[in-house]
Jmol script that loads the backbone (N, CA, C; Angstrom):
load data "model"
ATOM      1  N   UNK A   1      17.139  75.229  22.273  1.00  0.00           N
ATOM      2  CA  UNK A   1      17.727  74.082  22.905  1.00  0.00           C
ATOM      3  C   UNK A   1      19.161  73.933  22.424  1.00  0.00           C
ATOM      4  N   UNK A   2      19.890  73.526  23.434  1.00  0.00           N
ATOM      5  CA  UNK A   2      21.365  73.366  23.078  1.00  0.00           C
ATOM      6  C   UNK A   2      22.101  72.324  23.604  1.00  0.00           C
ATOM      7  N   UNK A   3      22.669  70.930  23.090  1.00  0.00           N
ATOM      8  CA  UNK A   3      23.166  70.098  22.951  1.00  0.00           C
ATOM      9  C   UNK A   3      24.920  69.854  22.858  1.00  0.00           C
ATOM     10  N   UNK A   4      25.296  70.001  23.604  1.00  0.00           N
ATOM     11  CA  UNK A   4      26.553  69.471  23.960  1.00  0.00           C
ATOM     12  C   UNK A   4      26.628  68.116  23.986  1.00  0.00           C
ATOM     13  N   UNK A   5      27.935  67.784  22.466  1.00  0.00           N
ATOM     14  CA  UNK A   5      27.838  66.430  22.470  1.00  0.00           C
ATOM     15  C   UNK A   5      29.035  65.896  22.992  1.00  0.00           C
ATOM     16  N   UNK A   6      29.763  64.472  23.034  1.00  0.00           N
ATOM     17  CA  UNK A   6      30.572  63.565  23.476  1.00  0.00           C
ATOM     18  C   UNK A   6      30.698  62.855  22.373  1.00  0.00           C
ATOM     19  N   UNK A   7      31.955  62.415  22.024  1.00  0.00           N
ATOM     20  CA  UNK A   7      32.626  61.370  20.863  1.00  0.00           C
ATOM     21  C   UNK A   7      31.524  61.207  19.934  1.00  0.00           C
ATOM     22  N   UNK A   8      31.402  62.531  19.208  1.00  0.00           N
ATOM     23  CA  UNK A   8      30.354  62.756  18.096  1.00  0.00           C
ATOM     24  C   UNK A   8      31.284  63.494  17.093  1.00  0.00           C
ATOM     25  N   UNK A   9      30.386  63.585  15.826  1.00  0.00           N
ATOM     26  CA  UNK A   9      32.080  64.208  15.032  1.00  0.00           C
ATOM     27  C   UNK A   9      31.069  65.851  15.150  1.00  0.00           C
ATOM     28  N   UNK A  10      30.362  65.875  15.693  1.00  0.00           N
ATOM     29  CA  UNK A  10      29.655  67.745  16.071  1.00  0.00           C
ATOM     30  C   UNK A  10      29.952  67.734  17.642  1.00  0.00           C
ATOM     31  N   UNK A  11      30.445  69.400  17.964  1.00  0.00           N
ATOM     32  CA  UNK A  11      30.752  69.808  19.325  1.00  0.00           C
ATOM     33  C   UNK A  11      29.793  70.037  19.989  1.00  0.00           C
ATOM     34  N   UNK A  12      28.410  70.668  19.095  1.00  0.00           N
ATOM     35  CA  UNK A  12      27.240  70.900  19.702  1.00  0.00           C
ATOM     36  C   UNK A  12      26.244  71.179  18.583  1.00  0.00           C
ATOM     37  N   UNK A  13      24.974  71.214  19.012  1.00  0.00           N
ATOM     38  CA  UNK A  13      23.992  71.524  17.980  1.00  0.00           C
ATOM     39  C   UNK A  13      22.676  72.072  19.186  1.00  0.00           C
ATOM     40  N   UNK A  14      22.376  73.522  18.412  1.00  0.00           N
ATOM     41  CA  UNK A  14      21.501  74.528  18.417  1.00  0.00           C
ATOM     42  C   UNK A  14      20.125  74.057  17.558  1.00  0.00           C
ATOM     43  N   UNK A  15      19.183  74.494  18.137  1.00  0.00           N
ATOM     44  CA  UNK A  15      17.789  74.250  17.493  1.00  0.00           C
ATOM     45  C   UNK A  15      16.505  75.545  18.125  1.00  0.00           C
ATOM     46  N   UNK A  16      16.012  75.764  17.314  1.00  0.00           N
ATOM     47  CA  UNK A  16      15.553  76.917  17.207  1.00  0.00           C
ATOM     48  C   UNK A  16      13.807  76.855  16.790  1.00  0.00           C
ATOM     49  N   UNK A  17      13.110  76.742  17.701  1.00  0.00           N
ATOM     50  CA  UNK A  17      11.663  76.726  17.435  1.00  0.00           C
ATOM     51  C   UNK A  17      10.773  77.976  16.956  1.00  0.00           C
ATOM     52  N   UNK A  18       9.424  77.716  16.728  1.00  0.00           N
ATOM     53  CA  UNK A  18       8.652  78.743  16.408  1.00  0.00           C
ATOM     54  C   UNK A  18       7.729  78.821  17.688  1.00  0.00           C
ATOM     55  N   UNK A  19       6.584  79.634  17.498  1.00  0.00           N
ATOM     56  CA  UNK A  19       5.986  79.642  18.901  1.00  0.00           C
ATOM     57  C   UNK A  19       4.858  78.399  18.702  1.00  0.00           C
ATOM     58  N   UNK A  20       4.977  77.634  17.655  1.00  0.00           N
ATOM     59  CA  UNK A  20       4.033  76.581  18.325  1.00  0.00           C
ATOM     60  C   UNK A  20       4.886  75.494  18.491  1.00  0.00           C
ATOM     61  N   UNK A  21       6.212  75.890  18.504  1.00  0.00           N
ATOM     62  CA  UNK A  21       7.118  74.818  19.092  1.00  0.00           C
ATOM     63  C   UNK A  21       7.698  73.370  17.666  1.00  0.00           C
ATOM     64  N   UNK A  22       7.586  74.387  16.502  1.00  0.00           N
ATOM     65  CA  UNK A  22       8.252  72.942  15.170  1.00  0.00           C
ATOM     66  C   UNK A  22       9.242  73.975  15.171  1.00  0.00           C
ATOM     67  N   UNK A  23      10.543  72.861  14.780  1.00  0.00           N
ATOM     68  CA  UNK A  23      11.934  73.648  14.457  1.00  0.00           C
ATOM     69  C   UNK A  23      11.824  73.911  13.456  1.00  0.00           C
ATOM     70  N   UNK A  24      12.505  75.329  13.626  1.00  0.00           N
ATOM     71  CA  UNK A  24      12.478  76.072  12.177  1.00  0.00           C
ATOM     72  C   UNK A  24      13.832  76.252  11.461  1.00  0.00           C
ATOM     73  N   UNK A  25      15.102  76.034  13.006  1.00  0.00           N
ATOM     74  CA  UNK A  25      16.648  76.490  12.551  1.00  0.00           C
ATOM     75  C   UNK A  25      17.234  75.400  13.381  1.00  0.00           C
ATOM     76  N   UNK A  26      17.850  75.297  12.893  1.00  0.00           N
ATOM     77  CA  UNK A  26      19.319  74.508  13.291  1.00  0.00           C
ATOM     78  C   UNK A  26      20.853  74.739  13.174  1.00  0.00           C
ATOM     79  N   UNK A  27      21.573  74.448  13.828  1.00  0.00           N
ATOM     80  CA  UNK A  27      22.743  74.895  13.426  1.00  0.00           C
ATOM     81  C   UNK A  27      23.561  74.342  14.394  1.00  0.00           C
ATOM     82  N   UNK A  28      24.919  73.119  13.813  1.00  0.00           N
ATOM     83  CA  UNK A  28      25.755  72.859  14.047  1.00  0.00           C
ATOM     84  C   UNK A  28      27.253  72.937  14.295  1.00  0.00           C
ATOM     85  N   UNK A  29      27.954  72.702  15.095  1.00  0.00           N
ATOM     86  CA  UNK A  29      29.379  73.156  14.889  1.00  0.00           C
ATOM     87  C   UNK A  29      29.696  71.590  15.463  1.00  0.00           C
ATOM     88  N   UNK A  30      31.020  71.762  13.699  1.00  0.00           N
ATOM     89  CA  UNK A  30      32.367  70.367  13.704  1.00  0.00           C
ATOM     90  C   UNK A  30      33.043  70.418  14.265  1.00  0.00           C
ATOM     91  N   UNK A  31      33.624  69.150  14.972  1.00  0.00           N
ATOM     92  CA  UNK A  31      34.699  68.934  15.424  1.00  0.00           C
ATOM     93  C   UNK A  31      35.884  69.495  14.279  1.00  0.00           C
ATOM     94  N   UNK A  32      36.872  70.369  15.290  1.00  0.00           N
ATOM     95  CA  UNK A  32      38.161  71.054  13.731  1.00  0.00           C
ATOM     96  C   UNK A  32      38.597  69.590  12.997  1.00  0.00           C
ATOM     97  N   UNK A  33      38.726  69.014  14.145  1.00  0.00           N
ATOM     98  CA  UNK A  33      39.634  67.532  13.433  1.00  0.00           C
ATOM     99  C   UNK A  33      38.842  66.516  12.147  1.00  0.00           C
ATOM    100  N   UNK A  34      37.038  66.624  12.535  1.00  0.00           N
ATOM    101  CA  UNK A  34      36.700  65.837  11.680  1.00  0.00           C
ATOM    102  C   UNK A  34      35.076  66.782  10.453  1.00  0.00           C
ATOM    103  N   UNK A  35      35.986  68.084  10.256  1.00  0.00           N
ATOM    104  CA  UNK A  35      35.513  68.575   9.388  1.00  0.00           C
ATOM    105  C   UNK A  35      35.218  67.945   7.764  1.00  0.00           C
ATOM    106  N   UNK A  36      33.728  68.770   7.487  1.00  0.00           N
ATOM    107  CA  UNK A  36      33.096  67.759   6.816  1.00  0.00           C
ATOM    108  C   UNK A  36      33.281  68.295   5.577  1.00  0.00           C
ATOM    109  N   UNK A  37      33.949  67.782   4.108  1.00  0.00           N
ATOM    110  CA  UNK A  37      33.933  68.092   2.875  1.00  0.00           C
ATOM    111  C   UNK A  37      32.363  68.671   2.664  1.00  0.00           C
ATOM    112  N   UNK A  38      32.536  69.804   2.042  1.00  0.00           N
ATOM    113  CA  UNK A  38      31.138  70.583   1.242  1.00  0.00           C
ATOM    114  C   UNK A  38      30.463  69.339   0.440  1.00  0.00           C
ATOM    115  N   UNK A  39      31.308  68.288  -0.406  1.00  0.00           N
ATOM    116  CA  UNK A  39      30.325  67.708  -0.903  1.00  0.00           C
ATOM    117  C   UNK A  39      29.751  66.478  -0.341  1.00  0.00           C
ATOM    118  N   UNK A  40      29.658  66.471   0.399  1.00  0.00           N
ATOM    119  CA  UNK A  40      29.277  65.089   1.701  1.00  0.00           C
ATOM    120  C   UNK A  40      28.041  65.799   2.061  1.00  0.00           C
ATOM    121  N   UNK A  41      27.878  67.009   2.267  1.00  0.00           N
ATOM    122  CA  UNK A  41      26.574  67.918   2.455  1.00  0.00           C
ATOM    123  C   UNK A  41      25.725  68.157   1.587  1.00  0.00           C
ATOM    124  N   UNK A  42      26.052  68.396   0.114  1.00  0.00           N
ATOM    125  CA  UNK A  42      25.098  68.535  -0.837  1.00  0.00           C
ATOM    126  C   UNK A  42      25.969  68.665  -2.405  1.00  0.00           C
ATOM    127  N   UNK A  43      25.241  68.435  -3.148  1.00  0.00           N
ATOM    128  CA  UNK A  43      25.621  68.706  -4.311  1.00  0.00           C
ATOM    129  C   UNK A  43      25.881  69.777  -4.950  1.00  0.00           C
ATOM    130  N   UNK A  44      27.559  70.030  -4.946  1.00  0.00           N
ATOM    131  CA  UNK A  44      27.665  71.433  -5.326  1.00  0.00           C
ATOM    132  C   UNK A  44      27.460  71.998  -6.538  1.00  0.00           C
ATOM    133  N   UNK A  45      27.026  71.071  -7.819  1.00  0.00           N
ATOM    134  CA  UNK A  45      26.594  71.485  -9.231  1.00  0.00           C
ATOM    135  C   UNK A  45      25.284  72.334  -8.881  1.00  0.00           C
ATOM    136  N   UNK A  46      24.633  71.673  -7.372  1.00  0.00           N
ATOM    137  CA  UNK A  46      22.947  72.323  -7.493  1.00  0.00           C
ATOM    138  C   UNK A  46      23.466  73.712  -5.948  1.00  0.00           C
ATOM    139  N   UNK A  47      23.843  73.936  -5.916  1.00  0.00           N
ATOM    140  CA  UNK A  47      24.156  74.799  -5.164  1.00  0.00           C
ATOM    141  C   UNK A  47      24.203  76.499  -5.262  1.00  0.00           C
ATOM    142  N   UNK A  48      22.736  77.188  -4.219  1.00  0.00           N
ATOM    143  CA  UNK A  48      22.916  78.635  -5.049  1.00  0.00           C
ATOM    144  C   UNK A  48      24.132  79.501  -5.083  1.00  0.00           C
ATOM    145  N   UNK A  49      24.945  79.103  -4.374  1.00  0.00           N
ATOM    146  CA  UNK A  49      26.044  79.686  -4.111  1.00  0.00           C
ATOM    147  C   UNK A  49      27.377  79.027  -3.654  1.00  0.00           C
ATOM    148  N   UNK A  50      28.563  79.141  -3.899  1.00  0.00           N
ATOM    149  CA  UNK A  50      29.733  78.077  -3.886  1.00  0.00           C
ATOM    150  C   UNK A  50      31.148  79.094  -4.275  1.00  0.00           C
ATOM    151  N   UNK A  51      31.830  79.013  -2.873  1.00  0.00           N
ATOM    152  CA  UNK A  51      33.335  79.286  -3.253  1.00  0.00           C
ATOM    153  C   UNK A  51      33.881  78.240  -1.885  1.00  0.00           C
ATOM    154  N   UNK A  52      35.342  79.175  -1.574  1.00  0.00           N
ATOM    155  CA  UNK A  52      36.481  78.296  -0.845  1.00  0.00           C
ATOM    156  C   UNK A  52      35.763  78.078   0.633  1.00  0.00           C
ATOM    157  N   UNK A  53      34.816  78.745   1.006  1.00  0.00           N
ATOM    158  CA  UNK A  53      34.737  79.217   2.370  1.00  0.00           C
ATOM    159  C   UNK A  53      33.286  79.090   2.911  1.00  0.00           C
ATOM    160  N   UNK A  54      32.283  78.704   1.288  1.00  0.00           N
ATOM    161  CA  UNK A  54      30.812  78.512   1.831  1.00  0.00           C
ATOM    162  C   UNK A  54      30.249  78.037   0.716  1.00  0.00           C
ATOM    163  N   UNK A  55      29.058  77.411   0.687  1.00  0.00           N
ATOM    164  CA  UNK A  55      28.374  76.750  -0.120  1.00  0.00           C
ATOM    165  C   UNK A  55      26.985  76.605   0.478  1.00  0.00           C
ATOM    166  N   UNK A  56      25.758  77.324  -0.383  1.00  0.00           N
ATOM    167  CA  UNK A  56      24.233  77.271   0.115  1.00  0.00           C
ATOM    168  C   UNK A  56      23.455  76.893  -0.998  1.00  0.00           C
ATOM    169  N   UNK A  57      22.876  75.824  -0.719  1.00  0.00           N
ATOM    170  CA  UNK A  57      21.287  75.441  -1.227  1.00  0.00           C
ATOM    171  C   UNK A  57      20.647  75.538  -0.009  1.00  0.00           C
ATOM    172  N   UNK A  58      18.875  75.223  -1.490  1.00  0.00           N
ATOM    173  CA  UNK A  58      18.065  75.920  -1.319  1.00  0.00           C
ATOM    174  C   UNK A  58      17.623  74.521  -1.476  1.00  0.00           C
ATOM    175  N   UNK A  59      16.694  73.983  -0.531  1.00  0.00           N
ATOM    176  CA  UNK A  59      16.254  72.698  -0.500  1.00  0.00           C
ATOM    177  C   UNK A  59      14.389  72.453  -0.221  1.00  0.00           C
ATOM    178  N   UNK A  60      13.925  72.130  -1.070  1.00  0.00           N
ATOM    179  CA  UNK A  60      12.574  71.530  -1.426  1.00  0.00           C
ATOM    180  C   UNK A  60      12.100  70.057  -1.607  1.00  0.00           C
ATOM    181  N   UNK A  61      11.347  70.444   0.493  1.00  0.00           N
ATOM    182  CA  UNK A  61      10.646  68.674   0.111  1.00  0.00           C
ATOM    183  C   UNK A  61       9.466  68.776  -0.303  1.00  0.00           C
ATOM    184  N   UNK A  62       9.285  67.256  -0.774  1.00  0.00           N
ATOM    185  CA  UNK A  62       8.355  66.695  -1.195  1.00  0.00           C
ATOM    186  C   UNK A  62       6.935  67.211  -0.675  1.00  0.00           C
ATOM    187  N   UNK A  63       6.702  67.457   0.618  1.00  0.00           N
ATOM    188  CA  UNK A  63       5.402  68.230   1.015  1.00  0.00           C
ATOM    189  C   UNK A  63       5.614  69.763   0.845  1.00  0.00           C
ATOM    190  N   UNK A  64       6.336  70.253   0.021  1.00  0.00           N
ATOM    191  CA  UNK A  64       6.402  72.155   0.058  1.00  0.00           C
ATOM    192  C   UNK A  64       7.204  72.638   0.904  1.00  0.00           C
ATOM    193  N   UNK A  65       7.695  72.213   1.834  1.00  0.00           N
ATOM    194  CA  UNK A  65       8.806  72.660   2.701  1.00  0.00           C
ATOM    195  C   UNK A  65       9.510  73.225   2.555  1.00  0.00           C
ATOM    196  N   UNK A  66      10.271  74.897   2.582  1.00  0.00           N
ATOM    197  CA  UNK A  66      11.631  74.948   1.648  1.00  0.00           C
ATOM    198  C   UNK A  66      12.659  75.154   3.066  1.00  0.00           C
ATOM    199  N   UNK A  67      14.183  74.686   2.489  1.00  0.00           N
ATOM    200  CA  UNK A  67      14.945  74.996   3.860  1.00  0.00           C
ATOM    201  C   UNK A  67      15.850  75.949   2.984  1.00  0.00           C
ATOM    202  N   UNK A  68      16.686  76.281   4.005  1.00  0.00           N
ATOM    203  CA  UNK A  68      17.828  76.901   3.619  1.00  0.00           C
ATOM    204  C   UNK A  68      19.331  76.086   3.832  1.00  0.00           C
ATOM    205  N   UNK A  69      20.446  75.573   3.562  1.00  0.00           N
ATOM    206  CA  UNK A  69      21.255  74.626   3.480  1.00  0.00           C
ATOM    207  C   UNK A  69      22.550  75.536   3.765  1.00  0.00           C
ATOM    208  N   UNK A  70      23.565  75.785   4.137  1.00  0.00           N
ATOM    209  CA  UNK A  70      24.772  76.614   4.553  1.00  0.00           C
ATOM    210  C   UNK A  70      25.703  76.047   5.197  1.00  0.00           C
ATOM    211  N   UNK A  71      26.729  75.745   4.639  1.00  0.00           N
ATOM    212  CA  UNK A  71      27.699  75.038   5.211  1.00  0.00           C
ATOM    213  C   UNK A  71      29.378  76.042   5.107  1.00  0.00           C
ATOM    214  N   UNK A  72      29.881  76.715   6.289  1.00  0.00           N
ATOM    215  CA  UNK A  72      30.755  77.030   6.132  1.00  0.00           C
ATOM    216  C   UNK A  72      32.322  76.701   6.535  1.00  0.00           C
ATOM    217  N   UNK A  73      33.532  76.903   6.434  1.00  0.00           N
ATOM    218  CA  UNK A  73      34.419  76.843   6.712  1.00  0.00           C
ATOM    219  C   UNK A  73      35.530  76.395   5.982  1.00  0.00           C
ATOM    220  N   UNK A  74      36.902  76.425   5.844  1.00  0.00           N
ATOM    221  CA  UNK A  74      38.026  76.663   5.176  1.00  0.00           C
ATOM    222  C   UNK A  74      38.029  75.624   4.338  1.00  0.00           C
ATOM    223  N   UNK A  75      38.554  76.187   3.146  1.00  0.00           N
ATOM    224  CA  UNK A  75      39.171  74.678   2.125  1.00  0.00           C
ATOM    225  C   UNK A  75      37.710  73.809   1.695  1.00  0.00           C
ATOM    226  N   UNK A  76      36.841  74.572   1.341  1.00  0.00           N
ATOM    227  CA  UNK A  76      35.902  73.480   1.198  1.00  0.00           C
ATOM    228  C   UNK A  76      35.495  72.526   2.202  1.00  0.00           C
ATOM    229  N   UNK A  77      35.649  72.942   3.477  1.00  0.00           N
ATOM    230  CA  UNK A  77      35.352  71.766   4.476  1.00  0.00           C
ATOM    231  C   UNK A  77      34.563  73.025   5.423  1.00  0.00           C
ATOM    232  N   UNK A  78      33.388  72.278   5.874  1.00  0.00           N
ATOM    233  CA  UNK A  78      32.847  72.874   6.905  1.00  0.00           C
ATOM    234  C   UNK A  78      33.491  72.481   8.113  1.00  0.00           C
ATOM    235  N   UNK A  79      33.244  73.829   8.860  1.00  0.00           N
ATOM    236  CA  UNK A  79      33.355  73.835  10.526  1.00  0.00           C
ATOM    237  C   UNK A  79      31.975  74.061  11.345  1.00  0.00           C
ATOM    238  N   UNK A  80      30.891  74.515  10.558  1.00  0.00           N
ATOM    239  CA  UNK A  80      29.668  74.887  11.031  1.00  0.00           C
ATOM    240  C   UNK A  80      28.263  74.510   9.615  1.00  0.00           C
ATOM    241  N   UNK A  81      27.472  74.051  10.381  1.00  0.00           N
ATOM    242  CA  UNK A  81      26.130  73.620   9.060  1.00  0.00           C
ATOM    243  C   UNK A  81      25.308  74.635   9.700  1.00  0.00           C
ATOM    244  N   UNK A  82      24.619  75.112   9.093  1.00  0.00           N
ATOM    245  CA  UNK A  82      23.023  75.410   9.402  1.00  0.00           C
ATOM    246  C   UNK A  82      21.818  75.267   8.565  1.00  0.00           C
ATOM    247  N   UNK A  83      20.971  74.937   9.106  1.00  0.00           N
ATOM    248  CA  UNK A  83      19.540  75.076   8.185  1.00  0.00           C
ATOM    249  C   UNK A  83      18.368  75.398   9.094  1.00  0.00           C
ATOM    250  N   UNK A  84      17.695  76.318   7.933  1.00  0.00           N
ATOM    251  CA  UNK A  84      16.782  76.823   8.527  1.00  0.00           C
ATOM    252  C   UNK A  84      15.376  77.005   7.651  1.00  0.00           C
ATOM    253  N   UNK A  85      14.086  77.280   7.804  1.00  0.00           N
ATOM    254  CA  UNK A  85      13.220  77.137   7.210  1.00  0.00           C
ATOM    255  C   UNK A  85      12.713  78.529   6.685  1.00  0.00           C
ATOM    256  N   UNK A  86      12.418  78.437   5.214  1.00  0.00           N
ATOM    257  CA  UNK A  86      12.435  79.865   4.463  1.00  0.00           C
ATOM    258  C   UNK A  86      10.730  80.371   4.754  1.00  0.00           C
ATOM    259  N   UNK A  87      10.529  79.783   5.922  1.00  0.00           N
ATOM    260  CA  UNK A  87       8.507  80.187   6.049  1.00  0.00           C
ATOM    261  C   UNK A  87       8.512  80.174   7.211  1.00  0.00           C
ATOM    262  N   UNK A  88       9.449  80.339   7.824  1.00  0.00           N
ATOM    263  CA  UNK A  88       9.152  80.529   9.815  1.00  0.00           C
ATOM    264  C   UNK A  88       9.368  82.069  10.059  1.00  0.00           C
ATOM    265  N   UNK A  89       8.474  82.467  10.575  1.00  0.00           N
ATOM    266  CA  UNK A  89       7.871  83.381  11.611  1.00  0.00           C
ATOM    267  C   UNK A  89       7.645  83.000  13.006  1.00  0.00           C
ATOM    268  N   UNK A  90       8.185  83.841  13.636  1.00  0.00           N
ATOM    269  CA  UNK A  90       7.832  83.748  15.182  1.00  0.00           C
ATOM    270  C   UNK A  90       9.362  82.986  15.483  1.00  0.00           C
ATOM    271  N   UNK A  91       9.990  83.128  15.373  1.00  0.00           N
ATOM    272  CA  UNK A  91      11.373  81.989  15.982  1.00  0.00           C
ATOM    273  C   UNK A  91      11.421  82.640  17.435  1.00  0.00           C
ATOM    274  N   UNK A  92      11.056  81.358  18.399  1.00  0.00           N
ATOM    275  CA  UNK A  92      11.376  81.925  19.886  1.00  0.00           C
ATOM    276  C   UNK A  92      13.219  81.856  20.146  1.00  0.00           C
TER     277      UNK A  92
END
end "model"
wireframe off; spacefill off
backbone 0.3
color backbone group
């Protein structure tokens, strides 16, 4: 599914099911103008990975869930998020 937005600070957002139909991926793209500081997204002390251009955690809910967290783009500011789930199989 794909979402084209209007006076949103995202241009669009992607979503990505399994075959019994729970989202497994996601993935956003920022407006250039109202790109989002890395740390507005997550905490970069807990972060598996971190330089100028990307920053990924590894995120665990409370029911066992694990995601994946990725936020890229210049200067510490994203232009694109994604997350996705580290136990999906089948992504239609």
């Amino acid at each position: 599914m794909v979402w084209r937005l209007a006076e949103t600070e995202y241009l669009w957002i992607v979503a990505w099911a399994d075959k019994d139909g729970k989202v497994v991926k996601i993935s956003a793209s920022v407006r250039p103008e109202k790109k989002k500081p890395f740390v507005e997204i997550g905490d970069l002390g807990r972060a598996k990975m971190h330089n100028d251009s990307m920053a990924m955690w590894s995120v665990r809910r409370p029911d066992g869930a694990s995601y994946r967290l990725v936020a890229k783009g210049p200067a510490e500011h994203a232009l694109s998020i994604y997350m996705y789930s580290l136990e999906a199989e089948g992504i239609d």
